[in-house]
N, C-alpha and C positions, 0 to 999 in steps of 0.2 A: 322465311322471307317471301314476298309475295313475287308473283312470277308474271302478273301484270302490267306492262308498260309503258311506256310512252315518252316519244325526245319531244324535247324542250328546246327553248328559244329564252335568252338569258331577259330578265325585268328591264336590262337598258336599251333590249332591242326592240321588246314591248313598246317601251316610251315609246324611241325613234318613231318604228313602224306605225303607232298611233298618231302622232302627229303628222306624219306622211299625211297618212289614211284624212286626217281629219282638215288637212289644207285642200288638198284632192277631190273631196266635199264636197268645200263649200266655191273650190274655184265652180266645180259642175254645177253648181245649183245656182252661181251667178253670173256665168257667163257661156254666150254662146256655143257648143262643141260640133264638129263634125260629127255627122251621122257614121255610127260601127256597130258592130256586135259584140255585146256584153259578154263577158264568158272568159277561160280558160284557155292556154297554148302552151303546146310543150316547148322546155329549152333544155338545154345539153344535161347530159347524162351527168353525176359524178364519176369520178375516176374508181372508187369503192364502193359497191351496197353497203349500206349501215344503217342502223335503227339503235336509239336509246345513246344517241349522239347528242350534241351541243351546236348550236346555230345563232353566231354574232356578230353585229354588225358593226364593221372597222371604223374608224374615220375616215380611210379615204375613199369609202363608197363601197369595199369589198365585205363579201361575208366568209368570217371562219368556219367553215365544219371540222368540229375535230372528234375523236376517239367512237365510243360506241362499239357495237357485236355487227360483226361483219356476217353475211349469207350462211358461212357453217357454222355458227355461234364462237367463234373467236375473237376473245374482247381486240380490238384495235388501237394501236397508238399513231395511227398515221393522222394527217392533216390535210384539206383542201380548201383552195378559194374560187369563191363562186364573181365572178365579172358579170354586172348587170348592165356594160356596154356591151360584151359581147354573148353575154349569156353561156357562154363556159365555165367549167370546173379545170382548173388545174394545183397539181400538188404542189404542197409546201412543206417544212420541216416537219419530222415527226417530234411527239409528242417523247419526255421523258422516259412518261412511266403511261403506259397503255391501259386505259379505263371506259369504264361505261357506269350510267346515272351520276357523273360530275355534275361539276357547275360550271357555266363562264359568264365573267363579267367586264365588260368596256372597263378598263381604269379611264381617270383623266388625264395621263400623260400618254392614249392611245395604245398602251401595251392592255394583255386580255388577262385575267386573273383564271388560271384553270386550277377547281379545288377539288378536292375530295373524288369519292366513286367508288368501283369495284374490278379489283381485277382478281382476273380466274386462277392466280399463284399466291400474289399476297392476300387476299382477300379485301375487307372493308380497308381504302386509301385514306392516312391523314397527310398522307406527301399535299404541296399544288407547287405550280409553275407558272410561268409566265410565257405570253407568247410577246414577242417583238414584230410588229408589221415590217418594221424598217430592213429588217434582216432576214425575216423569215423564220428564225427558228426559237425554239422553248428554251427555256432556262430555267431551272428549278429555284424559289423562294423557300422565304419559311413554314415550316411543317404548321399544320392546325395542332390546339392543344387535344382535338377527340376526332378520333379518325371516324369519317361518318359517309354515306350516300343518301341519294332523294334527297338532300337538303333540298335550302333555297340557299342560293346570294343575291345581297339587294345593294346596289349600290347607295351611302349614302350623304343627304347633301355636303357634308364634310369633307367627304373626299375619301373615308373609311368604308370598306365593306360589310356587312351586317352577313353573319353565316347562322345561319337555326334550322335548328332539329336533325333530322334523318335517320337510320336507321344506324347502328353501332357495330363493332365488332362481331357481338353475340346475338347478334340480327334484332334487337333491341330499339323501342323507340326511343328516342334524343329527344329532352327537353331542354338539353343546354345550346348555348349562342356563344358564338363568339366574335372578334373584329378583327381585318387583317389592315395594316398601316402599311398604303403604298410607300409611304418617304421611307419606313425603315424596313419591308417586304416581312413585319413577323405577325403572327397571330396573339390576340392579348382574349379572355375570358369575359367576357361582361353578364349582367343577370338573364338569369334561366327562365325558358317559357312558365304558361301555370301549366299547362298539358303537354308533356311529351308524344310528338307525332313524326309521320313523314308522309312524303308524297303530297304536302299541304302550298299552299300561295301564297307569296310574296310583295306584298304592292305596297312600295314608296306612297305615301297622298301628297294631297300637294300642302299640308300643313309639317311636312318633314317628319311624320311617323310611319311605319309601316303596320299596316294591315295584315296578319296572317290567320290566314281561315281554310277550311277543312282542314284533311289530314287524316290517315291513316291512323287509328288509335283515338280519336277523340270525337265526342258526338255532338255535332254540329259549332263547337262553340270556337270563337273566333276571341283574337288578340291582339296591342297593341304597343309596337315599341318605339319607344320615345329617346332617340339619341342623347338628347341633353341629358338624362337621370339614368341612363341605361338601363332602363327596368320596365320589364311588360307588365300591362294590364289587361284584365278581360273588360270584351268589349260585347254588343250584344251577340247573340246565340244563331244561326243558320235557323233559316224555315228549312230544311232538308240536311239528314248530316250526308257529308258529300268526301270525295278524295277523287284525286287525279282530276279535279276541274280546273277550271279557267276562271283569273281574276284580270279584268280591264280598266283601270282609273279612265271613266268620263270625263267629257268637261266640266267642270263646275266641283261640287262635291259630291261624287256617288261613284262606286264600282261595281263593274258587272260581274255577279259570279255565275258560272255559267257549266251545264253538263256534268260528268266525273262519274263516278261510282257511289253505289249508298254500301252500308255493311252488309250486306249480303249480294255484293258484288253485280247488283241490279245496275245496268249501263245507265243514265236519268238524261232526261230532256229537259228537267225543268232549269228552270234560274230565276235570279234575284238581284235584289240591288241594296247594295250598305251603305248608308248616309252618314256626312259627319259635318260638324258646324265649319263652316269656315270662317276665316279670321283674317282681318287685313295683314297685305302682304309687307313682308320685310324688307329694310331699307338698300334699295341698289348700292353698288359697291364699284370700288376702285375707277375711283369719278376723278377724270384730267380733265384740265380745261386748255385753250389754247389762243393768246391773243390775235383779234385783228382791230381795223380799222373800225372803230365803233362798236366793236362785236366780240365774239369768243363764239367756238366752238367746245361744246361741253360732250365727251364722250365718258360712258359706264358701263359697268356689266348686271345681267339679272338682280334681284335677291337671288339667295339661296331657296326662300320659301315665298308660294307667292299665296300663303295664307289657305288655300282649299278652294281657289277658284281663281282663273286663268287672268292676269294681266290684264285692263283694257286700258291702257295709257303711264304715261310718264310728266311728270314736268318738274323743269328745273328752276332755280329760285337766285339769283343774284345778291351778293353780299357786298358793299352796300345796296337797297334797294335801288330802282331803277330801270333793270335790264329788262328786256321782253321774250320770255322763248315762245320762238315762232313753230316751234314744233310740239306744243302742249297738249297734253292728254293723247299723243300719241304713241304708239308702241315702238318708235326708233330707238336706236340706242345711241344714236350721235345729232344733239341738238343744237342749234344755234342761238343763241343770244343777242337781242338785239338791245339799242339805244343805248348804251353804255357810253361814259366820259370819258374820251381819250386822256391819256397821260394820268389815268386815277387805279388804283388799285382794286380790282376784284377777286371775291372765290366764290363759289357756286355749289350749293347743294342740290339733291336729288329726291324726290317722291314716288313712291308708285301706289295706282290705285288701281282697287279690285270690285267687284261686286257688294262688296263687305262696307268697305271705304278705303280711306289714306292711309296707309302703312308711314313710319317713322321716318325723320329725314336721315340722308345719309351723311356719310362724315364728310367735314367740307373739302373741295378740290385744291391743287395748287393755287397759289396765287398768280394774279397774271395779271397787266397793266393795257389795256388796246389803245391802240395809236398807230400815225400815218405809219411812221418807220422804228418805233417803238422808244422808250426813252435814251435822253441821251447815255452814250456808254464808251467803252474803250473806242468799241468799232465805227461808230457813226459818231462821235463828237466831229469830225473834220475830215475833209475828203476833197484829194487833191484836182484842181478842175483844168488848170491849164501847167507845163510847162517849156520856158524859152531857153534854149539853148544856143549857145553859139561855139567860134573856134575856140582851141584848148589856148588856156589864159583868161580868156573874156570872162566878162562876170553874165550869171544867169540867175535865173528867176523861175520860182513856183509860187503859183497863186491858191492857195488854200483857201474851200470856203465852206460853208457850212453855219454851225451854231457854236463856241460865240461867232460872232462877224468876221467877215473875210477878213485875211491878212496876206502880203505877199512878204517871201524867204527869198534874202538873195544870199548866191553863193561864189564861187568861182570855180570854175569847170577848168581841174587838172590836166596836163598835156598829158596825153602818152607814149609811149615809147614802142618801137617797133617790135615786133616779135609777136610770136602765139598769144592769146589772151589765154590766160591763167583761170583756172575754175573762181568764180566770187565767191566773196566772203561772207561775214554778217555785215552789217552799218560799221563801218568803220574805216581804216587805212585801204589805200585802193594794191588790189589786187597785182598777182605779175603783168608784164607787161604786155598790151594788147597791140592790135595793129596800126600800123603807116596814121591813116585818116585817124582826124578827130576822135577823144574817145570819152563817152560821158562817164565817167567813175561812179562810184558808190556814193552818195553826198558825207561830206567831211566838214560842213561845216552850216550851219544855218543861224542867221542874224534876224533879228524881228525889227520889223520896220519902225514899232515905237517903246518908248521903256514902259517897263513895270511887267514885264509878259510873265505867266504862270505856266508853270508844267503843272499838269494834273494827270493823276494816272487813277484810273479807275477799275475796280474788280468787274469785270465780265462775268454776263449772268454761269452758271455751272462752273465757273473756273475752282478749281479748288483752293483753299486756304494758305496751303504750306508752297503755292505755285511762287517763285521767283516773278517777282512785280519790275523791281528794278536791281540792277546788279552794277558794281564798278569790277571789272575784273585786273591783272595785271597783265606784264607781256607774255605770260606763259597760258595766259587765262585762266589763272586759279581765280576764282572771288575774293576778292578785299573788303568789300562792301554788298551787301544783299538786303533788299525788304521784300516780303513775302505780301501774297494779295491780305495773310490774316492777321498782318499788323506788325509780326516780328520782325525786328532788324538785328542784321547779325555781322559782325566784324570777323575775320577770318573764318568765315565758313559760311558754307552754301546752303544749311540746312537750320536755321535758327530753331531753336526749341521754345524761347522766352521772348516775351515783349525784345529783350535785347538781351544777345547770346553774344559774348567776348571770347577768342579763342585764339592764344597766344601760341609763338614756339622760341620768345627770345629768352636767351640768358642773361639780355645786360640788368645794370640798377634796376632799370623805368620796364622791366617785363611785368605784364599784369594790366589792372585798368589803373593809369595814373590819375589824378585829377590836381593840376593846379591854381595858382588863386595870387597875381600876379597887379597888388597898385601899392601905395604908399601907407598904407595901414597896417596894423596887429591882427587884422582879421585871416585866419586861415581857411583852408580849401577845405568845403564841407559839403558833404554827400548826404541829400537831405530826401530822407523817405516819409511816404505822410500815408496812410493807412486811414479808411473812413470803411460803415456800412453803408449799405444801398445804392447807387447808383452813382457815376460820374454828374449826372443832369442833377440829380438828388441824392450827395451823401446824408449820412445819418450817423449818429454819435456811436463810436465804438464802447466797448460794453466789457465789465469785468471778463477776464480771461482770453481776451481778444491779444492773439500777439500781433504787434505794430511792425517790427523787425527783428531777422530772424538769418545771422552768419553761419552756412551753415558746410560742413568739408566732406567732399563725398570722391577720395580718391580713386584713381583702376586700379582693381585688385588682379587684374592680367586676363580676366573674364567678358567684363561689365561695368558699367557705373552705375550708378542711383542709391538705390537705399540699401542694398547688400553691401556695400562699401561706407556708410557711414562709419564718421570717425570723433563726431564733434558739433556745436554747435554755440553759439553767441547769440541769445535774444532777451527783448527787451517787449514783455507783455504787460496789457492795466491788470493791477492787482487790487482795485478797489471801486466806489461809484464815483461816475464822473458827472462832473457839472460844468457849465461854459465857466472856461479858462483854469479850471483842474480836471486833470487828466493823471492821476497816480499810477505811475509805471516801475515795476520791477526789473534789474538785469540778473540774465540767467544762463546759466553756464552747466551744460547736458556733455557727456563724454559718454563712448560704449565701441564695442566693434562693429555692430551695427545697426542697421534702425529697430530691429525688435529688441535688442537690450539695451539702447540707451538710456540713461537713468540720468536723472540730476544731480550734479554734485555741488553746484553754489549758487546762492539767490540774494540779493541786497534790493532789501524790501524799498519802496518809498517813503516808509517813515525811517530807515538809513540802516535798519536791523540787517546784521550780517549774518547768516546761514548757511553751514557748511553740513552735509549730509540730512539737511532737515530745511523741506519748505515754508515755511511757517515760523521763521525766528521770531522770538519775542524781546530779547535781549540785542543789545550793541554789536553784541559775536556770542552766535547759541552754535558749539560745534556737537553733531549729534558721533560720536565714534573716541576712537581714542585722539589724543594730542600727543604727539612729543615735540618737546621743546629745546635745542640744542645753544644752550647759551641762558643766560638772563630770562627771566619773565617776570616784568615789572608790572604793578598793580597799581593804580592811581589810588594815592588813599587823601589829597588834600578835597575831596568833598565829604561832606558830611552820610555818616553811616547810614544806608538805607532800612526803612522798617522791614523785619522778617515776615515775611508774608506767603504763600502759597507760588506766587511770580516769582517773587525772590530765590526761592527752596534749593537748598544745592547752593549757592554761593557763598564764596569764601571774601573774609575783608582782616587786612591786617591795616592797625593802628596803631600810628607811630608814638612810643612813647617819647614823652619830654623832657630835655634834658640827656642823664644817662642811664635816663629809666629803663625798662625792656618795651619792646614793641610787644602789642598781643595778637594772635591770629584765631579768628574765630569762624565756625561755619553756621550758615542758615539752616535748620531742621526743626521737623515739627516732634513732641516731644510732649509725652503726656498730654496728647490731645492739641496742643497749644504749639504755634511758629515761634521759634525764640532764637536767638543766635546763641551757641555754645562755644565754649572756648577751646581751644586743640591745643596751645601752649602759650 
């Protein structure tokens, strides 16, 4: 193993630090600066000497130093944070497991991803951990599947870390890769470089592959890997073969490689630069929008990839046309939309363009409606503007006004009665009894000034489905009555499952859903289900095998209900094609213990065929099983004898003789090739 070396600063502190660097710039090259001097200043000491450590840079402004060989060569598992307000080091949790030529990588949820290294007992580490900013301290993840040092890790745009190369157990160069998944902290294998190296560079482009070039072991050639296919390719060759350099993503599409070693350990000054086509950037993401008054507020986040050359603008796009974003071709990421028709439904998609061109739209935003005070709804259909009160008895008055048109509610304002006022209740019977003076109660009662008045209750936007809309409760406040904002209405229960959920607990006759049918006619009380395809606006004709209604028993087995408790079922499916005013329907009759064994056991076709263990009768009663018969079984014989035919097969026909002749009984079977009836006696 080589004894050359040098700490590192992780690929996502790279980025940061570059874009620092490259805002920094261009603010000095465009705007005025006090006169200073260029140059270097020292700032606080660490708490450790260390070298062949890791240096990264947190979210919240701080940088990690962790692990590395301390002043007498003892590998370190200690930790420090560096403060660039105050320019101090002070300590923080140590490190699991004590290493030097790790890796560490910013995740996206701001914990540090510390992989791999060397330490001076176990030798080459496949352990890593985690660092936590929030707490301070490491926490061990899942192992890598190749314990390895000198790697690289690349953060990438996924949210997965990319681990390649380094050096192995047997001080071996690594040409395998692998991925570690923040969501589930494990390491998974993906495809192997073309050249096993280490000590080589890592660089994200901005087309979402990485770049890795030099490396310890390979002469000059460089490679590329592609998240989406998980598989390198080579890409072109190094004018210098180089290791321990420096690789910097420019702007645009180009990276600086710069200095390192040649093989024969010659220090190099030289450098270069790798070019790669760049491609419009990918479509922005996770795009809200937000109504106002003629307008919306459209906010989104990056692409992932901005194609291989840096963002110069955004613009959003209105659905219906119409809208104006007043923030177009800029690089904000919260736009505004302008001209849009109140009280109309919009969404809004996203572009971003590059040097290249226009990258793909993004997927459309919520829907949103702008308007003064937004359309009407539970909470703004009416809003109460004045009300008159007087002494307890007298009649009083609120004037509601709003959209539809004003209306005034009179009521009569209840006396009360001395003593403590009692906590209030909901809308209803007034509470204990309040003090001496006048006392306005809970309103009990409101009257509309003209007839035909509508209650309408309307779902409020996010409310959810299964929310209790309107309720009748009793004196105990069980619910007797409930409709929910998604439709369901439900009789003794608060929780409807179905358009309408019944839920009894009486024992008399009429327990259940009665339905009666009460005038001077033969007509009875009928419970009438109608079943159509496509839509309430637009049905459409139902279709063989479509069942129309369906009785079906689904008792508590002391567990649960639903389909583990099946016990039975009654329905009535089309069994043939239909045309306006034929609709041919079968009744069908399924028994089992439960829903995976239920099985049919009778079906009475629409042409009147009865079938008993067989769907498909052909006959009057086709039973497919055995029969017993206890008593009589009489055979109609005054129709004339059918011809023996293949349908026929298997039936039996006795005929009566006349007179005091003998009856004869014969059966249907084919018989030398030929259907014939045969005689039995």
């Amino acid at each position: 193993m080589r004894t050359m070396k040098m700490g590192r600063i992780t690929q996502q502190t790279m980025r940061i630090f570059l874009s620092l660097t490259l805002l920094v710039a261009w603010g000095w090259l465009f705007t005025a600066q006090p006169a200073h001097a260029d140059g270097f200043t020292a700032t606080g000491s660490m708490t450790t000497a260390r070298q062949f450590h890791t240096a990264t840079l947190l979210s919240n402004g701080l940088v990690l130093i962790a692990g590395g060989a301390g002043s007498s060569g003892i590998i370190l598992g200690t930790a420090e944070l560096y403060n660039p307000a105050t320019g101090t080091f002070t300590a923080t949790g140590s490190m699991t497991t004590a290493r030097q030529y790790h890796t560490a990588e910013l995740l996206p949820n701001g914990q540090v991803l510390i992989a791999g290294g060397l330490n001076s007992s176990s030798g080459v580490l496949g352990t890593a951990e985690l660092y936590n900013p929030a707490t301070g301290t490491f926490t061990a993840t899942g192992s890598m599947t190749t314990a390895r040092c000198e790697h690289t890790a690349t953060m990438l745009p996924l949210g997965q870390v990319l681990i390649a190369g380094g050096l192995g157990s047997n001080s071996e160069a690594l040409g395998t890769a692998e991925l570690y998944n923040p969501a589930t902290g494990t390491f998974t294998a993906t495809g192997s470089m073309n050249s096993a190296c280490y000590e080589q560079t890592a660089t994200l482009l901005y087309n979402g592959q990485v770049l890795i070039a030099g490396g310890y072991g390979v002469s000059g050639t460089a490679e590329l890997y592609n998240p989406v296919t998980g598989t390198f390719t080579a890409t072109g060759s190094m004018t210098t073969v180089r290791y321990l350099n420096t690789a910097t993503q420019l702007p645009g599409s180009k990276v600086l490689i710069a200095g390192g070693s040649d093989n024969t350990a010659s220090v190099l000054s030289s450098a270069e630069l790798y070019s790669y086509a760049g491609v419009v950037p990918g479509a922005p993401i996770n795009v809200s929008a937000t109504a106002g008054n003629g307008q919306a507020s459209v906010t989104f986040t990056a692409p992932v990839s901005n194609g291989g050359s840096p963002i110069t603008g955004y613009t959003v796009t209105s659905y219906p046309a119409g809208g104006t974003d007043s923030n177009a071709g800029s690089l904000l990421t919260n736009h505004t939309v302008t001209g849009l028709t109140n009280y109309t439904t919009y969404t809004f998609t996203v572009t971003a363009t590059n040097a290249i061109g226009t990258g793909p739209v993004s997927a459309a935003s919520n829907s949103i409606i702008p308007g003064v005070a937004g359309p009407a709804g539970p909470a703004e259909a009416l809003s109460i503007g004045t009300v008159t009160t007087g002494a307890a008895g007298s009649s009083a008055s609120v004037t509601v006004t709003g959209t539809p048109p004003s209306q005034v509610l009179n009521f009569t304002i209840p006396a009360g009665a001395t003593g403590p006022q009692g906590p209030a209740g909901s809308q209803g019977l007034q509470g204990p009894a309040g003090p001496a003076e006048t006392q306005t109660s809970i309103l009990t009662k409101l009257s509309t000034a003209t007839n035909g008045a509508v209650l309408s209750l309307q779902q409020a936007s996010g409310e959810a489905t299964g929310a209790p809309k309107l309720e009748v409760l009793n004196s105990t406040g069980t619910p007797q009555f409930v409709a929910t904002a998604g439709g369901n209405v439900g009789f003794g229960t608060s929780n409807p499952l179905s358009p309408l959920h019944v839920v009894g607990t009486q024992t008399t006759a009429y327990r259940g859903l009665t339905v009666a049918q009460q005038n001077d006619g033969p007509q009875a009380a009928i419970v009438v289900y109608m079943k159509s395809r496509g839509t309430q606006a637009s049905p459409t004709a139902v279709q063989t095998g479509d069942n129309i209604l369906a009785f079906q028993a689904n008792p508590y087995d002391g567990v649960a209900w639903g389909d583990t408790t099946f016990t039975g079922s009654i329905s009535f499916m089309v069994d043939g094609p239909v045309s306006p005013s034929t609709v041919p329907t079968a009744f069908i009759v399924q028994t089992g213990t439960n829903y995976s064994n239920k099985a049919e056991r009778m079906r009475i076709t629409s042409a009147g065929n009865v079938g008993i263990g067989t769907s498909t009768p052909s006959q009057a009663l086709e039973v497919n099983g055995t029969v017993q018969v206890d008593g009589a079984l009489l055979i109609n014989t005054t129709t004339v004898q059918p011809t023996c035919t293949a349908s026929t097969r298997g039936s039996l026909w006795i005929a009566q003789g006349s007179g005091s002749a003998n009856d004869s009984f014969t059966i249907c079977v084919q018989y030398g090739g030929v259907f014939t009836w045969k005689a039995l006696f």
